[in-house]
Structure formats: structure tokens, C-alpha cells
CHARMM-style PDB file with segment names, atoms N, HN, CA, C and O in Angstrom:
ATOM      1  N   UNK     1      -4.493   6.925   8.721  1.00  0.00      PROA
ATOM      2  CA  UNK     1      -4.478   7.219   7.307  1.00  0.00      PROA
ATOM      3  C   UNK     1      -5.733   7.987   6.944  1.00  0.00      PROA
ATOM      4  O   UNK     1      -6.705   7.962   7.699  1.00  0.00      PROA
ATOM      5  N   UNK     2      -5.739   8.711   5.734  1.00  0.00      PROA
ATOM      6  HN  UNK     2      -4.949   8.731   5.121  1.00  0.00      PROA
ATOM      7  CA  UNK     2      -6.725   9.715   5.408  1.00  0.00      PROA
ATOM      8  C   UNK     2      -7.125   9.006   3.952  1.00  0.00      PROA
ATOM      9  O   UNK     2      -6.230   8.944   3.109  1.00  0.00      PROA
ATOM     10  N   UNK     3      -8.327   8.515   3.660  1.00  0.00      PROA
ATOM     11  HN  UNK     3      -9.054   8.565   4.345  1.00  0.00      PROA
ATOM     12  CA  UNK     3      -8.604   8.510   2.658  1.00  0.00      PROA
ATOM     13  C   UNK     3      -8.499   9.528   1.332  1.00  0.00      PROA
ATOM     14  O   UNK     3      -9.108  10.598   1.342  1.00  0.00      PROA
ATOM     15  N   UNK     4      -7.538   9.045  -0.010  1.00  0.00      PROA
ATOM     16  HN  UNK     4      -7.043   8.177  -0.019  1.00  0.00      PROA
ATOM     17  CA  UNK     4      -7.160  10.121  -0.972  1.00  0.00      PROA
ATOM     18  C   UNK     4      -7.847   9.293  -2.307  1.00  0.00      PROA
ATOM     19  O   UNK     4      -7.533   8.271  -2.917  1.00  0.00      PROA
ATOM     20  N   UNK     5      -9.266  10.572  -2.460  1.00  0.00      PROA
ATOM     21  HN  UNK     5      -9.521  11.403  -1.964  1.00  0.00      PROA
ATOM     22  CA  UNK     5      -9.854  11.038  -3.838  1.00  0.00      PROA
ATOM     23  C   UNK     5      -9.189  11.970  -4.578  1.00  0.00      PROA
ATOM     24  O   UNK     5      -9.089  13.098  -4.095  1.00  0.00      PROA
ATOM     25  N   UNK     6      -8.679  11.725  -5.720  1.00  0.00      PROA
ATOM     26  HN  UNK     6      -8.761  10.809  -6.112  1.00  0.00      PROA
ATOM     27  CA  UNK     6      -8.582  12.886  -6.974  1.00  0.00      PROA
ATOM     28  C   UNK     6      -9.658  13.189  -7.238  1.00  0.00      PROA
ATOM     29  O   UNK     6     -10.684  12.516  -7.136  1.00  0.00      PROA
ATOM     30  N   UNK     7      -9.498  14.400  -7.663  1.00  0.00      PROA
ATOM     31  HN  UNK     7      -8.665  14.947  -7.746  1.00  0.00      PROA
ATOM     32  CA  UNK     7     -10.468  15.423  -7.892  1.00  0.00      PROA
ATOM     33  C   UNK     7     -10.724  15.715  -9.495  1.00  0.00      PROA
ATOM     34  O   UNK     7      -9.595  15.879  -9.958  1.00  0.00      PROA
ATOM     35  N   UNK     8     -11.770  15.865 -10.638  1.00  0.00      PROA
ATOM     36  HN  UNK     8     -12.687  15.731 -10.262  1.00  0.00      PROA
ATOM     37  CA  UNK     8     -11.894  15.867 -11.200  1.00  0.00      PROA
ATOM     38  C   UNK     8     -10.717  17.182 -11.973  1.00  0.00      PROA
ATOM     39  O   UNK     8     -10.557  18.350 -11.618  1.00  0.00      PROA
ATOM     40  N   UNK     9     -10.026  16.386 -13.155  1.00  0.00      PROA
ATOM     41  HN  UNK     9     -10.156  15.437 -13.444  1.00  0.00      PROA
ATOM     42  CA  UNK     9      -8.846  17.071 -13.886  1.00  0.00      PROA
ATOM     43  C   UNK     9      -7.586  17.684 -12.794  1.00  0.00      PROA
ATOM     44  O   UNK     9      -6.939  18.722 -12.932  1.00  0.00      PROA
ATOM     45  N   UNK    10      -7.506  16.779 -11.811  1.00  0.00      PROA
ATOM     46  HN  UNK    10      -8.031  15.935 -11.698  1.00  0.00      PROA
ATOM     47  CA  UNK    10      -6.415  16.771 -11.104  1.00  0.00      PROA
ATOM     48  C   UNK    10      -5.469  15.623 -10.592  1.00  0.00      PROA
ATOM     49  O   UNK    10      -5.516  15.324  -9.399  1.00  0.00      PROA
ATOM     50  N   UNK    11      -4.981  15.249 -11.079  1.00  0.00      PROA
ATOM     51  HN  UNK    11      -4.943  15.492 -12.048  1.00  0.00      PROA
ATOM     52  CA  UNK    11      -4.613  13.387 -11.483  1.00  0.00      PROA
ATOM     53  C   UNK    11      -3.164  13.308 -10.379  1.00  0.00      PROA
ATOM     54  O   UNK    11      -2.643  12.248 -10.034  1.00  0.00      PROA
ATOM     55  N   UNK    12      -2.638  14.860  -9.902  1.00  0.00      PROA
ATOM     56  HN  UNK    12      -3.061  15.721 -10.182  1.00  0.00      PROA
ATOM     57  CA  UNK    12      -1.582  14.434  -8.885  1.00  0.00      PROA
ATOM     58  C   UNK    12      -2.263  14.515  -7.568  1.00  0.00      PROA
ATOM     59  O   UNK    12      -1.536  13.982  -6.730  1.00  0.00      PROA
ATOM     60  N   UNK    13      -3.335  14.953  -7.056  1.00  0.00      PROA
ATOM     61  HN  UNK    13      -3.925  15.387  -7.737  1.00  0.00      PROA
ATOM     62  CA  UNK    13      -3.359  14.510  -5.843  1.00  0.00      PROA
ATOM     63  C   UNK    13      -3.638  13.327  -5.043  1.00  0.00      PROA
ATOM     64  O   UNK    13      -3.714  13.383  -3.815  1.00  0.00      PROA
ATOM     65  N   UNK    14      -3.851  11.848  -5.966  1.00  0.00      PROA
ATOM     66  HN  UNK    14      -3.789  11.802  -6.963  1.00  0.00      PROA
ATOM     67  CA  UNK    14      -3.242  10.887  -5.498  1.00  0.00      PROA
ATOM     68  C   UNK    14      -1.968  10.083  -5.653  1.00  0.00      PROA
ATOM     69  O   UNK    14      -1.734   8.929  -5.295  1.00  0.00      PROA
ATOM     70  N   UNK    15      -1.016  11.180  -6.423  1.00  0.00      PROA
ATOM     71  HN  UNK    15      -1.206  12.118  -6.714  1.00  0.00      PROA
ATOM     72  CA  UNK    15       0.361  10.803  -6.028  1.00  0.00      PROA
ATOM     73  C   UNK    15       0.687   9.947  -4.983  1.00  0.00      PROA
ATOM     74  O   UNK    15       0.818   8.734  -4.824  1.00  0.00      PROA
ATOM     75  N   UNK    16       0.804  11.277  -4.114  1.00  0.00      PROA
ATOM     76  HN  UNK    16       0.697  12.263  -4.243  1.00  0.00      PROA
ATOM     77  CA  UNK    16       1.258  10.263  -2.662  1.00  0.00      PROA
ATOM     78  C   UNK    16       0.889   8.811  -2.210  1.00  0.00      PROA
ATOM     79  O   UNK    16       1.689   7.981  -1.777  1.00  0.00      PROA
ATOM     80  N   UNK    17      -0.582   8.628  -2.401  1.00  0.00      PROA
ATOM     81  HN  UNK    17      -1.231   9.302  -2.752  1.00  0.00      PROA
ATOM     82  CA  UNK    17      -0.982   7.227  -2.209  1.00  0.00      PROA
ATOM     83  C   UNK    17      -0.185   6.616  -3.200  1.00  0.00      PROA
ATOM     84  O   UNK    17       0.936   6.217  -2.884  1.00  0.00      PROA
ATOM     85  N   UNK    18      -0.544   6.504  -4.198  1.00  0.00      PROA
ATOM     86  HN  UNK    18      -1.455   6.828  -4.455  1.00  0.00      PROA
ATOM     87  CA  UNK    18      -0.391   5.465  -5.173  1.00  0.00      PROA
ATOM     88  C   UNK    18       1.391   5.110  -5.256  1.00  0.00      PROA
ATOM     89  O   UNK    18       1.880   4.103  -5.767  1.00  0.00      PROA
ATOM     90  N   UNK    19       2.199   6.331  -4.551  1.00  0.00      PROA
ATOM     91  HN  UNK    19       1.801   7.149  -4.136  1.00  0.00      PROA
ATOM     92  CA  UNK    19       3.505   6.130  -4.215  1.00  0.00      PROA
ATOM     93  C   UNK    19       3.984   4.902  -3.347  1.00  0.00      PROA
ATOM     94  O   UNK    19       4.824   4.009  -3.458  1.00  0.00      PROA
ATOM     95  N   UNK    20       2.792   5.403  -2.193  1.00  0.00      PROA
ATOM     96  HN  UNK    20       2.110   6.129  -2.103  1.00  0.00      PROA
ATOM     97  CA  UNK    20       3.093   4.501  -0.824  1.00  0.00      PROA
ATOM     98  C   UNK    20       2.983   3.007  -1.029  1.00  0.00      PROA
ATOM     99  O   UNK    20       3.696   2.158  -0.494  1.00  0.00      PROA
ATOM    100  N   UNK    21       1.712   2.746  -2.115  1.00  0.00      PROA
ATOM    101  HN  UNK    21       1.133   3.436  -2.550  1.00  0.00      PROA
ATOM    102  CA  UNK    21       1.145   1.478  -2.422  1.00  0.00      PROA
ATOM    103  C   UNK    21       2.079   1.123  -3.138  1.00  0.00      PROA
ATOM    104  O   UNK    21       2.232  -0.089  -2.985  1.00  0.00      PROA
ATOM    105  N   UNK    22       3.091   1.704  -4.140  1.00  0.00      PROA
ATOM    106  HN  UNK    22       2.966   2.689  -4.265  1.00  0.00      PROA
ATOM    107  CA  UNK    22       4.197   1.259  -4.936  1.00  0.00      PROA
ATOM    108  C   UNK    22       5.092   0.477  -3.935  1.00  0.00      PROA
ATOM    109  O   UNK    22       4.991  -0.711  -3.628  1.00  0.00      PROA
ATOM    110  N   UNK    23       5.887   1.289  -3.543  1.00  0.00      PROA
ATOM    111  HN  UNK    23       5.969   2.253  -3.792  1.00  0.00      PROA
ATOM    112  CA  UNK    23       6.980   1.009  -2.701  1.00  0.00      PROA
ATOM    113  C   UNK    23       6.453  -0.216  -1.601  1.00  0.00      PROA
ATOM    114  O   UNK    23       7.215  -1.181  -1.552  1.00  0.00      PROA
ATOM    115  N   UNK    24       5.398  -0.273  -0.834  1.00  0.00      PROA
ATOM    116  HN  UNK    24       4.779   0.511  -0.873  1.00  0.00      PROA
ATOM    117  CA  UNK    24       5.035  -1.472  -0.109  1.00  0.00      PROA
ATOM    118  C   UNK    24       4.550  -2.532  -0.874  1.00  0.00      PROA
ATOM    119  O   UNK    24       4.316  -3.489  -0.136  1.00  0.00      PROA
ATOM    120  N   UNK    25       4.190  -2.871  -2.575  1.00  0.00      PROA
ATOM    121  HN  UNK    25       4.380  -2.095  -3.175  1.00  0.00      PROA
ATOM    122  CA  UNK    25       4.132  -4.000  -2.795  1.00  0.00      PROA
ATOM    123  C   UNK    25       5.538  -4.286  -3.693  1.00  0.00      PROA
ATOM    124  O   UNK    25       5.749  -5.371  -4.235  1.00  0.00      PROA
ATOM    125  N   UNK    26       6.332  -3.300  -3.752  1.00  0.00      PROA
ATOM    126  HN  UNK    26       6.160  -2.419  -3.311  1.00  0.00      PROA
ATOM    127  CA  UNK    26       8.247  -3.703  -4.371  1.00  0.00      PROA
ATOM    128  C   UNK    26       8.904  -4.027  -3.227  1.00  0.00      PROA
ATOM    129  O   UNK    26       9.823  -4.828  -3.399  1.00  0.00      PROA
ATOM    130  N   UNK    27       8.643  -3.493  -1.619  1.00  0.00      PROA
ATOM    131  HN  UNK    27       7.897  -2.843  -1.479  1.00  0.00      PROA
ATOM    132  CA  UNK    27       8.825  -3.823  -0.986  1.00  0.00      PROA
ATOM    133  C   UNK    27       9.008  -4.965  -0.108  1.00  0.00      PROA
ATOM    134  O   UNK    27      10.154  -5.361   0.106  1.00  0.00      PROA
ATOM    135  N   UNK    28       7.836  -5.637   0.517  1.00  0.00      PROA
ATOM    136  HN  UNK    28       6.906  -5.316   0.344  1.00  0.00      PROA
ATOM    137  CA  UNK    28       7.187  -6.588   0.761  1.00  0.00      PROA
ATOM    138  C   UNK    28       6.040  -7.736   0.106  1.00  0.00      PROA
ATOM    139  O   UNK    28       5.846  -8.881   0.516  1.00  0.00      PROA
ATOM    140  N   UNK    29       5.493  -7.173  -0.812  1.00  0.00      PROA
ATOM    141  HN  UNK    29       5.651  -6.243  -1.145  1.00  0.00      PROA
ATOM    142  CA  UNK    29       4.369  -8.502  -1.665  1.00  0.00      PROA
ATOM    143  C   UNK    29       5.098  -9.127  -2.866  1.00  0.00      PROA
ATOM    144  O   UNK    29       4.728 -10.253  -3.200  1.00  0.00      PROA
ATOM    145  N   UNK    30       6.195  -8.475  -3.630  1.00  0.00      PROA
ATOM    146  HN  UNK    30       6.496  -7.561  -3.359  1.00  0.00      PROA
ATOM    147  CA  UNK    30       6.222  -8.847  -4.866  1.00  0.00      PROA
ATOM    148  C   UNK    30       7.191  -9.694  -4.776  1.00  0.00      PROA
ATOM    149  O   UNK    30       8.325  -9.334  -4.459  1.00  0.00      PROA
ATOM    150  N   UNK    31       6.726 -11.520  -5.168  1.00  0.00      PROA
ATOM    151  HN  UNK    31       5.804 -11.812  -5.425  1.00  0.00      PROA
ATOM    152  CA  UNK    31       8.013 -12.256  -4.955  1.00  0.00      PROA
ATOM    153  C   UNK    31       7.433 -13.415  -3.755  1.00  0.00      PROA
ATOM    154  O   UNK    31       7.770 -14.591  -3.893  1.00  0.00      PROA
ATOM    155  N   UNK    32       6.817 -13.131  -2.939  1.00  0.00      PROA
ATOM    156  HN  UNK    32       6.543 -12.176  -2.826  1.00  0.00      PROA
ATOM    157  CA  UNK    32       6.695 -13.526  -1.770  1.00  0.00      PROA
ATOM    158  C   UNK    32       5.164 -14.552  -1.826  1.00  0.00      PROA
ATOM    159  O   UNK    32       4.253 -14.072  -2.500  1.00  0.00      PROA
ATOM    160  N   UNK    33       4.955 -15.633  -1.278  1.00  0.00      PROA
ATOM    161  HN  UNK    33       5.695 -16.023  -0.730  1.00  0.00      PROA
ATOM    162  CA  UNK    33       3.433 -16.323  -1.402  1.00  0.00      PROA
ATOM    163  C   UNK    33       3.320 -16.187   0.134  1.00  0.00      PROA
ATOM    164  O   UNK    33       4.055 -16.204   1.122  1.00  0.00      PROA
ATOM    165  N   UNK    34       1.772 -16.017  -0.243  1.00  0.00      PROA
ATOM    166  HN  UNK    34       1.176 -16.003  -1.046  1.00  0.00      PROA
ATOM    167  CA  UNK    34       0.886 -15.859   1.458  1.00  0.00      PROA
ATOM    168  C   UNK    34       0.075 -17.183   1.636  1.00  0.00      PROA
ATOM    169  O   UNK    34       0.119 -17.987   0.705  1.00  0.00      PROA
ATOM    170  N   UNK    35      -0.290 -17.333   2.188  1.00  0.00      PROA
ATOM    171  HN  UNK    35      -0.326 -16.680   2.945  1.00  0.00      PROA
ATOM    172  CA  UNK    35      -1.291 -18.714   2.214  1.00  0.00      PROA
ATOM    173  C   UNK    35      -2.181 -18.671   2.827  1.00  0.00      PROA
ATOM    174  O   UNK    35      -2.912 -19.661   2.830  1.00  0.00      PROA
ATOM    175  N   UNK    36      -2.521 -17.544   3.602  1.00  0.00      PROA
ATOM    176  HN  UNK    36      -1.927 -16.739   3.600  1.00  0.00      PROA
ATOM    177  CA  UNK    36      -3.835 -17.184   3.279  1.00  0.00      PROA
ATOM    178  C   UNK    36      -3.960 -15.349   3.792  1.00  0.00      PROA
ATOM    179  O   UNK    36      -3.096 -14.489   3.965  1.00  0.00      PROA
ATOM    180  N   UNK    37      -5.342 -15.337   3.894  1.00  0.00      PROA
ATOM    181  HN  UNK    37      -6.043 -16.036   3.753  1.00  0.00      PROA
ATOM    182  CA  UNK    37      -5.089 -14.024   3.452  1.00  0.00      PROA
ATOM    183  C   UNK    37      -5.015 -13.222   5.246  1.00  0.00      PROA
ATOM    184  O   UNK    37      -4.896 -12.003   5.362  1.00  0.00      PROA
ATOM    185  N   UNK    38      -5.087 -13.925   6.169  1.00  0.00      PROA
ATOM    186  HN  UNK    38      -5.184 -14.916   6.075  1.00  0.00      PROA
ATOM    187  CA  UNK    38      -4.896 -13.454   7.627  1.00  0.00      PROA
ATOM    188  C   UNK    38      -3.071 -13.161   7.748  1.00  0.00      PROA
ATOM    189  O   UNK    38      -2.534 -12.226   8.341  1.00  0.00      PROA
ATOM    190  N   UNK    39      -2.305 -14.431   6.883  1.00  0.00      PROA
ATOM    191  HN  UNK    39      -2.741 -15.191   6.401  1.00  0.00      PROA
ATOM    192  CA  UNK    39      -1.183 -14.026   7.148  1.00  0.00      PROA
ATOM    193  C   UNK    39      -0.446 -12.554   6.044  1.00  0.00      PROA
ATOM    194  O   UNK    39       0.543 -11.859   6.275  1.00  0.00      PROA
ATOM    195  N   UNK    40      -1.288 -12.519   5.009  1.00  0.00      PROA
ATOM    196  HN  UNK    40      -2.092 -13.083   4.821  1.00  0.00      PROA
ATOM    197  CA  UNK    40      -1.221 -11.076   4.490  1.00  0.00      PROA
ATOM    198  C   UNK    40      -1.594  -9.950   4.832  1.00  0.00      PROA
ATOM    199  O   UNK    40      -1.205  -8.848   4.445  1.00  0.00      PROA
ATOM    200  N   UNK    41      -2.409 -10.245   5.617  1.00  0.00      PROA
ATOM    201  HN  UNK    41      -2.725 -11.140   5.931  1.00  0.00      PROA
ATOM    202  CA  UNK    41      -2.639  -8.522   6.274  1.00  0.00      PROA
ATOM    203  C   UNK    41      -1.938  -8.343   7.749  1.00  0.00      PROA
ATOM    204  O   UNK    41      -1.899  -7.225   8.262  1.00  0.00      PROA
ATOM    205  N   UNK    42      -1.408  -9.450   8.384  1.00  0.00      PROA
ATOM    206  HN  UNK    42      -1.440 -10.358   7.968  1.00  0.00      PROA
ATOM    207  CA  UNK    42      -0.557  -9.296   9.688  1.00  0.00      PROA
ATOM    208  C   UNK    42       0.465  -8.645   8.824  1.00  0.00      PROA
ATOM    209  O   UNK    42       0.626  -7.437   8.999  1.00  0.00      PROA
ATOM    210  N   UNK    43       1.454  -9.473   7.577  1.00  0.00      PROA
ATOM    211  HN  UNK    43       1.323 -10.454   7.435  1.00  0.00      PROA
ATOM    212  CA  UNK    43       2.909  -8.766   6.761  1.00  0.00      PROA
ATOM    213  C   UNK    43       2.525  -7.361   6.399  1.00  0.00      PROA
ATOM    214  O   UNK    43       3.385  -6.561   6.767  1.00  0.00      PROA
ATOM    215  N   UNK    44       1.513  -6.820   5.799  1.00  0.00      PROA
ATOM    216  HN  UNK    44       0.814  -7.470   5.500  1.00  0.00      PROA
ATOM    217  CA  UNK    44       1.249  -5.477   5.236  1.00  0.00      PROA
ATOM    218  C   UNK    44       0.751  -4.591   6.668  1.00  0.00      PROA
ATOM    219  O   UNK    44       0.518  -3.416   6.387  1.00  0.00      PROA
ATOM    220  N   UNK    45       0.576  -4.881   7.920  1.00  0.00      PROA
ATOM    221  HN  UNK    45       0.765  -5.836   8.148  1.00  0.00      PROA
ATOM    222  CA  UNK    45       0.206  -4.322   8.935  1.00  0.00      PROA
ATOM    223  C   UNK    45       1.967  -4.317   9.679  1.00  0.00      PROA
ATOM    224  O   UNK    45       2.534  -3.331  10.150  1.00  0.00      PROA
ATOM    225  N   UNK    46       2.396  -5.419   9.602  1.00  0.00      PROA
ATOM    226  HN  UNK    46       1.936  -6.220   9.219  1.00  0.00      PROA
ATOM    227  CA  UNK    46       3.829  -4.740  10.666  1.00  0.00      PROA
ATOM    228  C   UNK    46       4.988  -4.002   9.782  1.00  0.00      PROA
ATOM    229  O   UNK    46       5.882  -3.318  10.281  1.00  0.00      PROA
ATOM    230  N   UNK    47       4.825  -4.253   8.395  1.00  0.00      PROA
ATOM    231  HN  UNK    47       4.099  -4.809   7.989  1.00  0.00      PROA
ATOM    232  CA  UNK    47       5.053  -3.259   7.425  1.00  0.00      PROA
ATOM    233  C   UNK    47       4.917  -1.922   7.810  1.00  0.00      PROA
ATOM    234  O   UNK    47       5.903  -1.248   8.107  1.00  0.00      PROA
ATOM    235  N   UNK    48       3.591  -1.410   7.832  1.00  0.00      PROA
ATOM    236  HN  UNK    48       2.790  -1.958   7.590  1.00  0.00      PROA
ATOM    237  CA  UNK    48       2.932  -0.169   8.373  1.00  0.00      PROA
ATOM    238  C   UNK    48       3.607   0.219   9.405  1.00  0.00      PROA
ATOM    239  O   UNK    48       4.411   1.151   9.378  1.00  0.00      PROA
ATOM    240  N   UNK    49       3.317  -0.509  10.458  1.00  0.00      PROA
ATOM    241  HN  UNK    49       2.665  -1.266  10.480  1.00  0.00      PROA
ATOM    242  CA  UNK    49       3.624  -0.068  12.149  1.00  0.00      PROA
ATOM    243  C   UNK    49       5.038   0.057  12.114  1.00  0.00      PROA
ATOM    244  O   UNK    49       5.506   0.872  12.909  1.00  0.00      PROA
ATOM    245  N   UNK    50       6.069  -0.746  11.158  1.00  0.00      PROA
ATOM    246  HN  UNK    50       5.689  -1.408  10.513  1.00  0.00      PROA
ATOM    247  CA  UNK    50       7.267  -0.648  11.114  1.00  0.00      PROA
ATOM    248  C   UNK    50       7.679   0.842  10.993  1.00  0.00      PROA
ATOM    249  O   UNK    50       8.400   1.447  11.787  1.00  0.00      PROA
ATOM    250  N   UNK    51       7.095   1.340   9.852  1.00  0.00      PROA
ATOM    251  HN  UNK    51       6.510   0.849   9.207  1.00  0.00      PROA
ATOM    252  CA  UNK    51       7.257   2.672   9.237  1.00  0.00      PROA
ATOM    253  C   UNK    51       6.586   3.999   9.615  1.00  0.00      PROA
ATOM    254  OT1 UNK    51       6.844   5.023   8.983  1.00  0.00      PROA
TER     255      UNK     51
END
């Protein structure tokens, strides 16, 4: 992954991120309890690797 800064008076070039981050917490987080936070980043990591 590439870290994405907007750029001053340019508010779509973090579209794409803020897309990806949509769809993976409608996806997988929203709805769902973790119990702690090792087993949340294994779900948001085979998420990833899935895709």
C-alpha cells in the first residue's frame, strides 16, 4: 500500500482510500465484536490478503 495525502484544494485524491476503508468496514467490522484487538487485525489482514 502507498500512503494517500490530499493535497491542498484537492479533496478527490483521497477518494480511493477513503473508498477502500468504506467498503472493508460495511464489509467486515460493522456488526461484528472483536475481543481484542490481535483478533482485529488478523480479520482486517486476511480481508486484505483475501483481496
Amino acid at each position: 500500500m502507498k500512503q494517500s495525502m490530499s493535497r491542498v484544494a484537492h479533496c478527490i485524491d483521497n477518494g480511493p482510500m477513503e473508498g477502500f476503508w468504506g467498503i472493508l468496514k460495511r464489509e467486515m467490522y460493522y456488526g461484528r465484536r472483536f475481543t481484542d484487538r490481535e483478533e482485529l487485525v488478523e480479520t482486517i489482514s486476511n480481508y486484505i490478503d483475501y483481496y
